[in-house]
PAVO-589745 format. One line per 10 residues: their letters; for each residue z, x, y of C-alpha. Coordinates in nm, 2 decimals, decimal comma. Example, Ala and Ser with C-alpha at 12.3 -4.5 7.8 and 13.67 -1.06 7.14 Angstrom:
AS) 0,78:1,23:-0,45 | 0,71:1,37:-0,11
REM end
This chain:
XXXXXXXXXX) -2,19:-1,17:-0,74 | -1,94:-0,91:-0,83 | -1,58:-0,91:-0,79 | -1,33:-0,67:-0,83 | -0,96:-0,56:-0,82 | -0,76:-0,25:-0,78 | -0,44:-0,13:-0,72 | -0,54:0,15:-0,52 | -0,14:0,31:-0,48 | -0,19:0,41:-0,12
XXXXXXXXXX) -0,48:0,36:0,03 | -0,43:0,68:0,25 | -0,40:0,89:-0,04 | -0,68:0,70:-0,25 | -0,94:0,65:0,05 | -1,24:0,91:-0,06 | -1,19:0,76:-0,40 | -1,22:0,42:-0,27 | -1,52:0,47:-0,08 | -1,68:0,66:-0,38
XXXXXXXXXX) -1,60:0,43:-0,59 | -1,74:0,13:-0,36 | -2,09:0,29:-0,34 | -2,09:0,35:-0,70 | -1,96:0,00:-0,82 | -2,14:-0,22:-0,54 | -1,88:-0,49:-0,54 | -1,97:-0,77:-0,35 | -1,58:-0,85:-0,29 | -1,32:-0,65:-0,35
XXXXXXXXXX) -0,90:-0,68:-0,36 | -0,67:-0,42:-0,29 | -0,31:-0,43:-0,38 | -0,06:-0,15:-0,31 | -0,24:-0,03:0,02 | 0,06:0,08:0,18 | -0,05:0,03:0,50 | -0,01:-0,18:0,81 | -0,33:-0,42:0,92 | -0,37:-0,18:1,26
XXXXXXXXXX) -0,33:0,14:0,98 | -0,59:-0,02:0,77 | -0,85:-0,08:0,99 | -0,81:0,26:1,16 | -0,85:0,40:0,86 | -1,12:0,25:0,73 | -1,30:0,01:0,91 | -1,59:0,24:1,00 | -1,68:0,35:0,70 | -1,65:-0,07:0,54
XXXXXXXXXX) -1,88:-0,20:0,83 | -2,12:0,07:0,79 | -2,12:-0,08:0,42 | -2,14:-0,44:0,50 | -1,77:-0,54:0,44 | -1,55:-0,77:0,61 | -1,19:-0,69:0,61 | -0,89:-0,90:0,55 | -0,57:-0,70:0,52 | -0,18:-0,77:0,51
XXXXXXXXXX) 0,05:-0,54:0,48 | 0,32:-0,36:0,70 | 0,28:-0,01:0,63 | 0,55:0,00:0,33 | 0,50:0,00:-0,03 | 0,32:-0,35:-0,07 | -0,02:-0,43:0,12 | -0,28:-0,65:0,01 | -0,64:-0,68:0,12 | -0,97:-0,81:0,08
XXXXXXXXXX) -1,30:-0,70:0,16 | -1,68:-0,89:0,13 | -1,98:-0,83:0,17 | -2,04:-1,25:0,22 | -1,86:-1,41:0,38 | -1,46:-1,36:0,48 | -1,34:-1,75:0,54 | -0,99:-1,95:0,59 | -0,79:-1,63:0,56 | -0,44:-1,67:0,49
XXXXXXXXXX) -0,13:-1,38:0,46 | 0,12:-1,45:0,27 | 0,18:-1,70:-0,05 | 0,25:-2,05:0,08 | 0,66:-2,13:0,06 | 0,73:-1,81:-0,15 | 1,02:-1,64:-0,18 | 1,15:-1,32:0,06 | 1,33:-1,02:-0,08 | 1,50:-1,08:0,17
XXXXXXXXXX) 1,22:-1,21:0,41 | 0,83:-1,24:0,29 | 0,66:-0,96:0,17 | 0,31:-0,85:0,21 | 0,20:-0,96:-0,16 | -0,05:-1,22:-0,14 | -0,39:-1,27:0,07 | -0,65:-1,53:0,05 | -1,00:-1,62:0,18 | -1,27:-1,77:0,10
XXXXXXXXXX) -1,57:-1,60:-0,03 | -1,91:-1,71:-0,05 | -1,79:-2,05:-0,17 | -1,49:-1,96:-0,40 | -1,10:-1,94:-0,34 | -1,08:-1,55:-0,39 | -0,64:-1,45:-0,37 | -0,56:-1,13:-0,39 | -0,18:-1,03:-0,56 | 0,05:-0,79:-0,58
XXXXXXXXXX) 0,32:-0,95:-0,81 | 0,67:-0,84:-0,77 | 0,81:-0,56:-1,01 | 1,11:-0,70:-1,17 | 1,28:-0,35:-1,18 | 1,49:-0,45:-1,47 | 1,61:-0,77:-1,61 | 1,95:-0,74:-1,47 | 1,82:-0,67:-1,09 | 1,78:-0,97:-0,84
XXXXXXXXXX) 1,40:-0,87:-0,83 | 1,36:-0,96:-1,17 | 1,47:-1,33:-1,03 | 1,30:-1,29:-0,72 | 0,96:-1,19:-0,95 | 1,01:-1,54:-1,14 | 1,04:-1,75:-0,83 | 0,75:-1,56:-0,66 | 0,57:-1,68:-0,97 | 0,69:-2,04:-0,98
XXXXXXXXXX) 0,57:-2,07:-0,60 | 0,20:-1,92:-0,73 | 0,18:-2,17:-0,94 | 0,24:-2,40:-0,66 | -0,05:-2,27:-0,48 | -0,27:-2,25:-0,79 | -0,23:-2,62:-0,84 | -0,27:-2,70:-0,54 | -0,57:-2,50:-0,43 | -0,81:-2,55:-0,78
XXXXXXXXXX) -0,81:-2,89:-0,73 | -1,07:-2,83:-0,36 | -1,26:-2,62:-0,58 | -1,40:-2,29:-0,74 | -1,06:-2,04:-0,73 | -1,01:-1,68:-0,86 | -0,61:-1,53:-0,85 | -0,71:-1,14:-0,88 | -0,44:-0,84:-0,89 | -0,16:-0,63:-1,02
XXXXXXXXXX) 0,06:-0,94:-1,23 | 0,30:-0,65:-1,34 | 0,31:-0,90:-1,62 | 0,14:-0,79:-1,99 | 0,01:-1,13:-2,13 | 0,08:-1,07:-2,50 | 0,21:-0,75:-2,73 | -0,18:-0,66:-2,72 | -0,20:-0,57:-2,39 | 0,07:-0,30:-2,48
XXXXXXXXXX) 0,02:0,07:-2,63 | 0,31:0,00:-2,85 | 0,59:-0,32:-2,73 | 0,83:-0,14:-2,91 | 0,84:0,15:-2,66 | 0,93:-0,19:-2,40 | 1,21:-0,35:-2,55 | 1,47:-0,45:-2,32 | 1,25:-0,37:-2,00 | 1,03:-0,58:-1,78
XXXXXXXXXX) 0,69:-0,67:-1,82 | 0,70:-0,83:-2,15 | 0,94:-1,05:-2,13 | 0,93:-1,42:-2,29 | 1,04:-1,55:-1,93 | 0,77:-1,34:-1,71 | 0,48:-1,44:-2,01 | 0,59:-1,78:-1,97 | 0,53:-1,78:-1,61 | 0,24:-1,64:-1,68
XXXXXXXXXX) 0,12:-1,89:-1,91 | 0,22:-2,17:-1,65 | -0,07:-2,05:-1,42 | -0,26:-2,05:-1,71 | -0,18:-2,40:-1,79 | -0,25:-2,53:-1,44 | -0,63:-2,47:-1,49 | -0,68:-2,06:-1,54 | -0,89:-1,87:-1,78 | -0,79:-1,50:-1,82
XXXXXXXXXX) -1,17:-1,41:-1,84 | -1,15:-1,07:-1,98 | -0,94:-1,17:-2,25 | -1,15:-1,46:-2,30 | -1,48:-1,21:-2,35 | -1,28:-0,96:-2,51 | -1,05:-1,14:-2,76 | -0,96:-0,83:-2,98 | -1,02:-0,51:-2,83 | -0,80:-0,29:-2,67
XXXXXXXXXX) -0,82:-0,32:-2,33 | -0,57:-0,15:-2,04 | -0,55:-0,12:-1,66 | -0,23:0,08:-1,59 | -0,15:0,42:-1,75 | 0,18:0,59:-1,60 | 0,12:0,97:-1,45 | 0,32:1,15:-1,69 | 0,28:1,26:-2,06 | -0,07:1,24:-2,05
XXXXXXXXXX) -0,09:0,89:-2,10 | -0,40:0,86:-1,98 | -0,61:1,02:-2,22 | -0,30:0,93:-2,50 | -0,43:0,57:-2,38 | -0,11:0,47:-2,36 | -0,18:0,18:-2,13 | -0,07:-0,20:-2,04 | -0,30:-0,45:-1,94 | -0,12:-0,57:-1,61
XXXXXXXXXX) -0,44:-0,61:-1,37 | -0,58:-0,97:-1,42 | -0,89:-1,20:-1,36 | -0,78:-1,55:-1,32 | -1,05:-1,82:-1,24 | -1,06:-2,18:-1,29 | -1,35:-2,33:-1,54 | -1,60:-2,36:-1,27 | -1,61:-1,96:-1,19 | -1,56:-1,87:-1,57
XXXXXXXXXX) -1,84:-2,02:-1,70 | -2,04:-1,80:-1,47 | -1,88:-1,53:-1,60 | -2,19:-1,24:-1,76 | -1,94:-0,95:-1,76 | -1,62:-0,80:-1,71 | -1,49:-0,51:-1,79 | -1,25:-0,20:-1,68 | -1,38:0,08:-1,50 | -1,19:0,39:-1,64
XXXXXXXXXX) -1,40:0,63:-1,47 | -1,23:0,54:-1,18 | -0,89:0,66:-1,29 | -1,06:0,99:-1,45 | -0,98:1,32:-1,22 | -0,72:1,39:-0,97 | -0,60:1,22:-0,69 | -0,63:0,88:-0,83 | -0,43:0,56:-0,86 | -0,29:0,52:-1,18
XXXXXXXXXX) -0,46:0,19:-1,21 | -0,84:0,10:-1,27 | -1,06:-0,15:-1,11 | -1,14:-0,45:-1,34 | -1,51:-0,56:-1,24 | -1,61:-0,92:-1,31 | -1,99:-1,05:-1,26 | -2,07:-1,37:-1,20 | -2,45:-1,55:-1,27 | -2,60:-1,19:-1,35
XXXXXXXXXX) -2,48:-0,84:-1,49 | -2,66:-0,58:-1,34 | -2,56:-0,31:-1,55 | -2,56:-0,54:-1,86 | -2,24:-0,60:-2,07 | -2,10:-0,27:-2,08 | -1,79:-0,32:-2,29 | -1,40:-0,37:-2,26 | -1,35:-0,03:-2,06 | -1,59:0,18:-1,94
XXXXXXXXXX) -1,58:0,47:-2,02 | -1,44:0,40:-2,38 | -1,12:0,60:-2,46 | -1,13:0,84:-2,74 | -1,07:0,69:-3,11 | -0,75:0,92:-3,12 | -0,62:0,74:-2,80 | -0,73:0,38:-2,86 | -0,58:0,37:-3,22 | -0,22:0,49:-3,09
XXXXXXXXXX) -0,06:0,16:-3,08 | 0,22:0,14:-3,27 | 0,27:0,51:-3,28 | 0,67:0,63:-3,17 | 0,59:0,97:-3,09 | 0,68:0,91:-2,71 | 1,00:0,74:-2,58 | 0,88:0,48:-2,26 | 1,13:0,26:-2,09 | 1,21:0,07:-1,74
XXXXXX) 1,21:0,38:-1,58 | 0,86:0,46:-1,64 | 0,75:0,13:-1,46 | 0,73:0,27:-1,06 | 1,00:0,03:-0,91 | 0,80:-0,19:-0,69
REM end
């Protein structure tokens, strides 16, 4: 079984690299934050070419900047939109979506922003995250679960090109990691950071300054699963490839396999970045602040 998650940053805009990508990867379920796109604009949009692959479709979103979704090739069960008693910023927001795949808990998240540490988002972000936890505890204890998405949270200084470049922003700070930690704590294993303890591994790289190839990246895309779906973990990884070219989201799908790894275990990112790129943490030749995070 293969799992997947991507913040696709418009569906619309992203949709032949989505379906590309699809046939290429072979997920057998997939989540989708960021969609931008109402549940009528969703399927209009795409559920042709899904059913001719064998997905099912879960989306919620209402055609702003959030939108959440997932797809499987299994089964689609017990869907619910929207995080159960969450906060509203004013009123709910099309972050979260759940469902039941092939026998496990599959959420799929789009993690409030923050904007900056002064902004009632950033409290707004801490209480969405409280509530998560809430559902996390709740939910692993009925069985096999798997929280999947954008966290807009980097779990440690390592999943940052260079913390420095972050100080005083959101993202990495103590109270967002602690929240972080606290879904951790009710019964989560990060499973690419538990296969890949040391390497450098990202999932977001901002547009500008070429920070891509630079590999100036943060690792804000997470696998959460409780012990039962971890220890069927044979590979995870990021698939750069997908954030190669034009027209892309400046995120990349993180791939996890469960029970087998049909293309073996490939590596923390895939392709690797170049030595020059992956060795830049630390470096202070480029200035990155708040304002480089897209205000979501």
């Amino acid at each position: 079984m293969r799992i997947a998650t991507w913040n696709i940053n418009s569906a619309k805009a992203r949709q032949a690299r989505l379906i590309e990508w699809l046939d290429r990867a072979a997920p057998d379920v997939v989540c989708l934050q960021e969609t931008k796109l109402s549940d009528d604009a969703f399927l209009e949009l795409f559920d042709e070419d899904l059913f001719r692959r064998g997905y099912r479709i879960a989306h919620h979103g209402d055609g702003r900047w959030n939108g959440v979704a997932i797809l499987s090739r299994g089964s689609l069960d017990n869907v619910v939109r929207g995080l159960p008693g969450g906060p509203g910023f004013p009123g709910p927001e099309p972050r979260a979506i759940a469902a039941t795949c092939d026998g496990i808990r599959v959420w799929s998240l789009y993690v409030p922003n923050g904007r900056t540490v002064d902004d009632p988002h950033y409290a707004y972000k801490l209480t969405w995250l409280a509530a998560l936890r809430d559902v996390v505890v709740a939910e692993s204890a009925r069985g096999p679960l798997m929280t999947l998405g954008d966290f807009n949270i980097a779990p440690t200084d390592a999943d940052v090109w260079d913390v420095a470049q972050f100080e005083g922003a959101t993202h990495v700070t103590p109270a967002e990691r602690s929240a972080l930690a606290a879904l951790v704590d009710a019964g989560l294993t990060d499973v690419l950071r538990a296969r890949w303890p040391d390497d450098v591994v990202y999932t977001y790289w901002d547009y500008r300054q070429l920070c891509f190839p630079k590999n100036y990246g943060m690792r804000i895309d997470l696998t959460l699963a409780t012990a039962d779906v971890a220890e069927r973990v044979c590979a995870v990884w990021v698939d750069r490839a997908a954030r190669k070219g034009t027209g892309t989201s400046d995120h990349a799908p993180v791939v996890v396999d469960l029970d087998t790894a049909p293309d073996g275990d490939v590596g923390p990112m895939v392709p690797p970045p170049s030595s020059r790129g992956s060795s830049s943490r630390g470096s202070s030749g480029r200035s990155t602040s708040s304002d480089s995070l897209r205000q979501r």
